[in-house]
N, C-alpha and C positions, 0 to 999 in steps of 0.2 A: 504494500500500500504506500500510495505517495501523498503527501499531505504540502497544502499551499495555503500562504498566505500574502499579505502584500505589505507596502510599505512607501510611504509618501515621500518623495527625492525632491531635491532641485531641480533635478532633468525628470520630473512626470512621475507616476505609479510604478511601481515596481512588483513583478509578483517572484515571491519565492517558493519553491520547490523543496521538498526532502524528505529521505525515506524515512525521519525519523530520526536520525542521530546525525547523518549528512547534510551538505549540502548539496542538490544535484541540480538546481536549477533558478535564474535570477533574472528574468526578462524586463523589459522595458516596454511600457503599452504601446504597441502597434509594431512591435520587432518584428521582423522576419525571422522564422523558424519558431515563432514563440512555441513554448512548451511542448514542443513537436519531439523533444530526445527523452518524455520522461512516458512511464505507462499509464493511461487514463483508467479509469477515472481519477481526480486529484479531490481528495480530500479535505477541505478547510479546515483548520487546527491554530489558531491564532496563536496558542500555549505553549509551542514547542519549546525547549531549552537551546535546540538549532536553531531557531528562528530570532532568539531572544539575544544569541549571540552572534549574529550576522547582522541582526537591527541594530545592536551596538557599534560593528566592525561598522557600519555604512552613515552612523551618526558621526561617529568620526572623522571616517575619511569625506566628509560633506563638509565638516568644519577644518576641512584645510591639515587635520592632522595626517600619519602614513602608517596606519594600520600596516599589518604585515600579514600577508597569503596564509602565512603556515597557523594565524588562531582560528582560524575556519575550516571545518571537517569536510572535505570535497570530495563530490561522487561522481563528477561528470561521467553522462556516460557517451561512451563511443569507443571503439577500433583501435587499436594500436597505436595506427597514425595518425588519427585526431588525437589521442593523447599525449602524443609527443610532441605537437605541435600545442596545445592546452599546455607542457609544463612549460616550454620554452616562454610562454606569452606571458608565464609568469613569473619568469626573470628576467623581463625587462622592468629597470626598475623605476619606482616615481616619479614623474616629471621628466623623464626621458622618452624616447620612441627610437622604433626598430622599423626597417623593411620586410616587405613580401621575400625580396631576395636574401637578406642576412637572413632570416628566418629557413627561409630552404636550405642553405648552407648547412644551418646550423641543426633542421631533420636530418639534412642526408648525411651527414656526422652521424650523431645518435643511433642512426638505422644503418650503420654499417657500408652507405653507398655512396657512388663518385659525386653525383649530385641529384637534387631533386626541383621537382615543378614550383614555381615561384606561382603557379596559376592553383595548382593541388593544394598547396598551402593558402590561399586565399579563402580557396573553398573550405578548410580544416576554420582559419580563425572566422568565418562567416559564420559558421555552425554550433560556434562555443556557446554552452547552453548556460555559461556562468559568465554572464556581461559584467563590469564592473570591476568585481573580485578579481579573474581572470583577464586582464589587463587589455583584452582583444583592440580597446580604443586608442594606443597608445604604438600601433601598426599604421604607416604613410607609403604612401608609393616612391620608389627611389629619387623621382623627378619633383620631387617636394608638394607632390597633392596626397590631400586627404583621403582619395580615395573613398571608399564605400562604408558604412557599418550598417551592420543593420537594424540596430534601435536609430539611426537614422544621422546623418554628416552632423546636422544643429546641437544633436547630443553631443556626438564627440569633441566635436570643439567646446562646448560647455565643458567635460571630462576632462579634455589638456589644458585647457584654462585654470581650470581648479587646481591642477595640478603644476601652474608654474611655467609652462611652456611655453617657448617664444614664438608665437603664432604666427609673424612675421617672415617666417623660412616657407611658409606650406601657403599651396593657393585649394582652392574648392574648387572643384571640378563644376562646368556649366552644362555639363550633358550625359548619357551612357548612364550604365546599370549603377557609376558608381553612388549616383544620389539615390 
């Protein structure tokens, strides 16, 4: 059984996901993929002690402080290679950002191979079913755009703002899937 509830952001409603003693899921109203990685039916449980402590982990990091990945019990699920690309996203650290392409680099390390899809991996941090937490907002295109998320560009730039970043290097895409 997976149990939801939500939680009121600076960037919009947030619903959270978990089985219970994890976290498996943290979306943003009108994400793409929303709650599509976890098994329905979702139970509402307001009382969870996960839930009580991911509300905490997200009051904080809303007021500017840098909470850290590892006091949140994480259950993402998926495959291998989305989880290799989920850990990686979560050592990118506060106030900094990574590429599509470092990030493939740094799977096909990990997985043992010469290199991998800068485009495979796109589709891996589009899918993260832990927004937020799991840093997926804090990934730019090499050529200094924003590129796509999928709680939506206006978040993300909200999310690297919060976080200190000098907005100035990066432009927003006017067209394509990435908005």
């Amino acid at each position: 059984m997976y149990y939801v509830t939500e939680y009121e952001s600076p960037v919009g409603l947030l619903t959270l996901a978990s089985d219970g003693e994890h976290l498996a899921g943290l979306w943003l109203a009108g994400q793409k993929y929303h709650s599509a990685s976890v098994p329905l039916p979702l139970q509402r449980d307001d009382g969870l002690t996960a839930f009580a402590t991911v509300k905490n982990w997200l009051d904080r990091y809303f007021a500017g402080l840098r909470p850290e990945i590892a006091e949140i019990a994480l259950a993402p699920l998926g495959g291998e290679f989305r989880q290799t690309v989920w850990a990686l996203l979560g050592e990118i650290p506060y106030g900094e950002t990574s590429t599509y392409g470092a990030l493939a680099a740094g799977v096909a390390k990990r997985m043992g191979k010469e290199k991998m899809s800068a485009r495979a991996v796109g589709g891996a941090v589009g899918h993260n079913p832990i927004s937020i937490i799991i840093p997926c907002h804090r990934v730019v295109g090499s050529g200094g755009s924003l590129t796509g998320y999928a709680g939506g560009i206006d978040k993300k730039i909200k999310l690297l703002t919060l976080e200190g970043v000098d907005m100035t290097r990066f432009r927003t895409p006017t067209r394509g899937t990435a908005l």
